[in-house]
C-alpha positions in Angstrom: 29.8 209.9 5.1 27.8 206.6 4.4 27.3 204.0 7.2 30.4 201.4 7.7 29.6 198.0 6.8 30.9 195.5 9.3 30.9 191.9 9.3 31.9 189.9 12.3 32.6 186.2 11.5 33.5 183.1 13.6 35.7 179.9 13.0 36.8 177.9 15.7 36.4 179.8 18.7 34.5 180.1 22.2 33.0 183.7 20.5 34.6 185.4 23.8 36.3 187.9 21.1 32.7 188.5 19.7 31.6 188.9 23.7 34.4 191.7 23.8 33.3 193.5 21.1 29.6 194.5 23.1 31.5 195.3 25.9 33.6 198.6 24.3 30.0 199.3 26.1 28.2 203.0 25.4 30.7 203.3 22.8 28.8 200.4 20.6 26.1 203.0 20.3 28.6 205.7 18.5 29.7 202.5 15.8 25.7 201.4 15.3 25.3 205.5 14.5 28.1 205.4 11.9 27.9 201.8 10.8 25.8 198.8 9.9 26.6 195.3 11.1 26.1 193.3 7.9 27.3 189.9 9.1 27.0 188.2 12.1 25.9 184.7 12.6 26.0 185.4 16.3 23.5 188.3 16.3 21.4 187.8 12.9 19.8 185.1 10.5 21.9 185.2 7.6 23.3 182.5 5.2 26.0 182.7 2.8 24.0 183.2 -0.2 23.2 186.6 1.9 27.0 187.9 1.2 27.3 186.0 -1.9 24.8 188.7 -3.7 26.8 191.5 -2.0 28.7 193.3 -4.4 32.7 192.4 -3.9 34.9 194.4 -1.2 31.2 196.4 -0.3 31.7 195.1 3.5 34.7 197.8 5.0 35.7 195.6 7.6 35.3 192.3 8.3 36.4 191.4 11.9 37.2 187.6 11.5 37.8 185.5 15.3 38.5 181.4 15.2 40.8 179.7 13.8 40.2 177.7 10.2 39.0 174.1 11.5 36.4 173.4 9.2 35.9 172.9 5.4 32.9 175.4 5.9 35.0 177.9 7.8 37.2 178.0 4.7 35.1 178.8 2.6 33.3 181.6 5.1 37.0 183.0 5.0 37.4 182.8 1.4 34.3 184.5 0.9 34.5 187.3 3.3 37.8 188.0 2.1 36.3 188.8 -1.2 33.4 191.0 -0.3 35.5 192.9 2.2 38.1 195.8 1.7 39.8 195.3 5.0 40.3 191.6 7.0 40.8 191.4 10.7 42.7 188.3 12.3 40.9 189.3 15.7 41.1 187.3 18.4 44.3 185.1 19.5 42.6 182.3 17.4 42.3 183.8 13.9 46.3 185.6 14.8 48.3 182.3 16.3 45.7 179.4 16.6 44.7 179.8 20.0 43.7 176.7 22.3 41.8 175.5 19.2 45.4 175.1 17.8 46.6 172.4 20.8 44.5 169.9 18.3 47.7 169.6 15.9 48.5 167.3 18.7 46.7 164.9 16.9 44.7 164.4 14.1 41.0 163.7 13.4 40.9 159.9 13.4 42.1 160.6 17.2 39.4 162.8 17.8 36.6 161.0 16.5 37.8 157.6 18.5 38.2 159.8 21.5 34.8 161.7 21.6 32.8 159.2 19.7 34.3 156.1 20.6 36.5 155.9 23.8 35.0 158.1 26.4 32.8 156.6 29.7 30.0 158.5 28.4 29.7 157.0 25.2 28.0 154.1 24.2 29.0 153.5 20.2 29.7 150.3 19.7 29.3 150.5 15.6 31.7 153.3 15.7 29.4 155.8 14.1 31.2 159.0 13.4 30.2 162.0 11.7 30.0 161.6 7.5 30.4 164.5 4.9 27.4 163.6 3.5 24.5 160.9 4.1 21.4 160.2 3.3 17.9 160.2 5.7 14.4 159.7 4.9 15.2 160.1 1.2 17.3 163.8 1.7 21.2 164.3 1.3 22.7 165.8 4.8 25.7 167.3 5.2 28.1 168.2 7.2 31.4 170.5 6.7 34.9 168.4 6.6 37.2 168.7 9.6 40.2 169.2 8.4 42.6 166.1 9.1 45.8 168.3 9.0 44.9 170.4 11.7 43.9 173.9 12.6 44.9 176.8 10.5 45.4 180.4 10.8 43.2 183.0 9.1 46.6 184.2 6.8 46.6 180.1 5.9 43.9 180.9 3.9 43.0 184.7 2.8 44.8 187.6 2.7 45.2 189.2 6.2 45.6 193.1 6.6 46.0 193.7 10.2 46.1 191.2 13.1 44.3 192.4 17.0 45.9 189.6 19.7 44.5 188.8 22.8 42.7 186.3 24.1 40.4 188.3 23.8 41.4 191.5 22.3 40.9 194.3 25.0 38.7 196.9 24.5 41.2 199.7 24.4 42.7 197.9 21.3 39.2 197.3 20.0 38.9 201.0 19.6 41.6 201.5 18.4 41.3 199.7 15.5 37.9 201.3 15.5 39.5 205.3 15.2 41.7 204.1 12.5 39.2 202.8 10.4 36.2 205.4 11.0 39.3 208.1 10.6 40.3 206.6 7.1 36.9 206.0 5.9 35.8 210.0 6.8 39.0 211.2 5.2 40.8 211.9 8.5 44.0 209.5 8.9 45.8 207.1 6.7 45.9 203.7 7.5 48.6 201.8 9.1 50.8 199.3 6.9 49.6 196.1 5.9 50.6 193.1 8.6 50.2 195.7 11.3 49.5 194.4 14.7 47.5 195.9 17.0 49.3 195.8 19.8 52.7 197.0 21.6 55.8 196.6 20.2 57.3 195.8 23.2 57.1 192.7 25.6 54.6 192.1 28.2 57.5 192.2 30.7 57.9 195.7 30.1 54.4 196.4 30.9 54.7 194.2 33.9 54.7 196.0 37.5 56.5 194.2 39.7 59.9 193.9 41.1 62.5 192.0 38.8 66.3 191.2 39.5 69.4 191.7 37.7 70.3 188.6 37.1 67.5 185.9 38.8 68.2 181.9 39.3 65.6 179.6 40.7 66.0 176.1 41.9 62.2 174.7 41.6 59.5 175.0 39.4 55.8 175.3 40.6 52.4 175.6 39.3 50.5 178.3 40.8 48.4 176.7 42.8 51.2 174.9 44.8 52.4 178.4 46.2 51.3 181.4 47.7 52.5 183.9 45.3 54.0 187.7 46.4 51.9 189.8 44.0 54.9 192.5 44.5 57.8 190.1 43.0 58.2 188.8 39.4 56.6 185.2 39.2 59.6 183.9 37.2 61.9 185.0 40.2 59.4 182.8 42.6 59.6 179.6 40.2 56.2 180.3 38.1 56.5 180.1 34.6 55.4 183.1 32.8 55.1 183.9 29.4 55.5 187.9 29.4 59.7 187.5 28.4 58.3 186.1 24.6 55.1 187.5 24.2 54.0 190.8 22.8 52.3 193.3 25.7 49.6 196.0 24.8 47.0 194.4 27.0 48.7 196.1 30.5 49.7 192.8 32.0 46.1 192.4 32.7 46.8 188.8 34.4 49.9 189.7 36.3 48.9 192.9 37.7 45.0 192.4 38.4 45.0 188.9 38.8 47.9 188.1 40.3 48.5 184.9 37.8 51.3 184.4 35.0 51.0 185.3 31.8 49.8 182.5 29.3 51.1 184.4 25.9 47.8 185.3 24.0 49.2 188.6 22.7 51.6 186.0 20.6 55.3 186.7 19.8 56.8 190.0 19.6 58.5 191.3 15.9 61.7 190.1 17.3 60.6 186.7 18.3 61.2 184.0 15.9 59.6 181.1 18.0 57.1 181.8 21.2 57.6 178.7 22.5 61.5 178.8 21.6 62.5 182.0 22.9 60.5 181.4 26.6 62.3 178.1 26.9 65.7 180.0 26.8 64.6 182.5 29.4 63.5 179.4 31.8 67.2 177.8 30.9 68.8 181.0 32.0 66.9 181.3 35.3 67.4 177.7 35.9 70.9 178.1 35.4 71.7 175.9 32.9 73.0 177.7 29.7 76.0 179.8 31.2 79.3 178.3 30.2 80.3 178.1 33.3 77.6 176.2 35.0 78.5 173.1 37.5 74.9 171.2 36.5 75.0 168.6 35.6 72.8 166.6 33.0 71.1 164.6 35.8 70.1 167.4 37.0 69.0 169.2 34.5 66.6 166.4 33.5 65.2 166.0 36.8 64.4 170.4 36.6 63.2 170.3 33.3 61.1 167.3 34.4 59.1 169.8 36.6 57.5 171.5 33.4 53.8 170.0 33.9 52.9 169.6 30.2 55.5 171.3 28.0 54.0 171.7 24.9 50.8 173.3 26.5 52.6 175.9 28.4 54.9 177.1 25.9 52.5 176.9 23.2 49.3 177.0 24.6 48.1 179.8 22.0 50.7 179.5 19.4 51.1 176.2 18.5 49.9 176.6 14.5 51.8 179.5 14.1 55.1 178.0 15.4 58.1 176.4 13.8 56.6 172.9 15.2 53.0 174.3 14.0 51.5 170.4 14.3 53.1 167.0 16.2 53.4 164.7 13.1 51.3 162.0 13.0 50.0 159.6 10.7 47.9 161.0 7.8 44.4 160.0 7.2 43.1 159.5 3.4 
């Protein structure tokens, strides 16, 4: 059969799902035999007037990672959309919005006074901040928009036919996404249905290893750090919030059994979750006592154990916030 043609795009991100990719390790020398990497900005010189001339949907997969900050991103979305047969929210970033996504906090006027403006470090009286467009020496420079409304998700934008979570995706999942594309481009398999995630069906709970009680109450929350945690009991039961109750497993509860630390939820809700952040603050109300009907606490005291959640918002939606019901704090609008 002729080569593949990948393309491997960024938006916002740290390019750790990029990073990932290299390491499916001597397997990256069975894709190169069977495939061409069209498009990377991390690997290659190319510009956009590169995949502009490609004929449309000649590039078979694109693997997109980041979320949709920038004006030029957009575009680089739109684009890649077009020319490709098959796009790839890969990478918790591109899927729910990823840390990227904690910026619908706020909005860019509060960025731009807090980076170019408030900070020790800076010394901007004038208030200089980055234009769209200006001129030096006679030439026109530009610079891409950032968006004032906040970060999007790649299915904001284009057309989205599977989606690989993880923070970043794991290289078992890497391939296989891999198999089912090289299998459906030889003639071999079908592919799956469109909005499929790569991933487990099931909650990262289930995949979790440890001991877990019937029906567990705590009375304090703690950060990790502030206890020495039995790696043989479930971190919930010792007072540590973890994520795995709302968030979809596939990735072997790679942070709770090898690292001995909670789970954060970049594998993103499960089918069956409506909200991440939602459905992990009932599971904390029902260890802490306080939903059952016949409960004795009073509000006082729930306040004060509620009060223990060091930064709500960036616990329960540390990955998720753009693709949550809240998906941005509302804040004034910038024209």
């Amino acid at each position: 059969m002729d080569k593949l043609k990948i393309a491997i795009a960024r938006g916002a991100t740290c390019s750790g799902c990029e990073i990932e990719f290299v390491d499916i390790n001597e397997r990256l020398l069975d894709v190169l035999g069977i495939a061409d990497i069209v498009y990377a900005p991390t690997l290659m010189d190319i510009k956009h007037k590169d995949v502009e001339a490609m004929p449309d949907k000649s590039i078979d997969i694109c693997l997109y990672n980041g979320a949709v900050r920038l004006e030029e991103s957009e575009y680089e979305a739109k684009l890649l959309a077009k020319k490709s047969k098959i796009m790839v929210a890969f990478g918790s970033c591109a899927y729910t919005g990823g840390i990227p996504g904690l910026a619908n906090i706020t909005n860019r006027q509060k960025i731009f006074e807090t980076v170019y403006r408030d900070t020790a470090s800076t010394e901007n009286p004038d208030f200089v901040v980055p234009q769209t467009k200006c001129e030096v020496s006679g030439y026109e420079l530009t610079l891409p928009e950032l968006f004032d409304e906040g970060v999007k998700l790649l299915d904001d934008v284009v057309e989205v036919d599977y989606y690989l979570p993880g923070c970043p995706p794991l290289v078992g999942q890497i391939n296989t996404l891999l198999d089912v594309v090289i299998n459906w481009v030889g003639g071999k398999g079908e592919l799956p249905p469109k909005g499929t995630v790569i991933a487990s069906s099931k909650t990262l709970c289930e995949e979790c290893n440890r001991e877990k009680k019937e029906n567990m109450r705590i009375q304090k929350i703690y950060r990790p750090h502030e206890i020495e945690i039995d790696p043989e009991k479930c971190l919930m039961e010792q007072g540590i919030i973890c994520l795995g109750p709302a968030t979809r497993g596939g990735c072997g509860a790679k942070c709770i059994n090898d690292g001995n630390m909670p789970c954060r939820g970049c594998g993103g809700p499960t089918a069956a979750v409506l909200d991440q952040g939602g459905s992990i603050l009932s599971a904390i109300a029902s260890v802490l006592n306080i939903t059952d009907s016949e409960s004795t606490v009073t509000d006082e005291e729930i306040e004060k154990m509620v009060s223990q959640i060091v930064d709500p918002l960036g616990t329960f939606y540390r990955f998720g916030l753009p693709a949550s019901l809240l998906k941005r704090k509302v804040t004034e609008k910038v024209v």
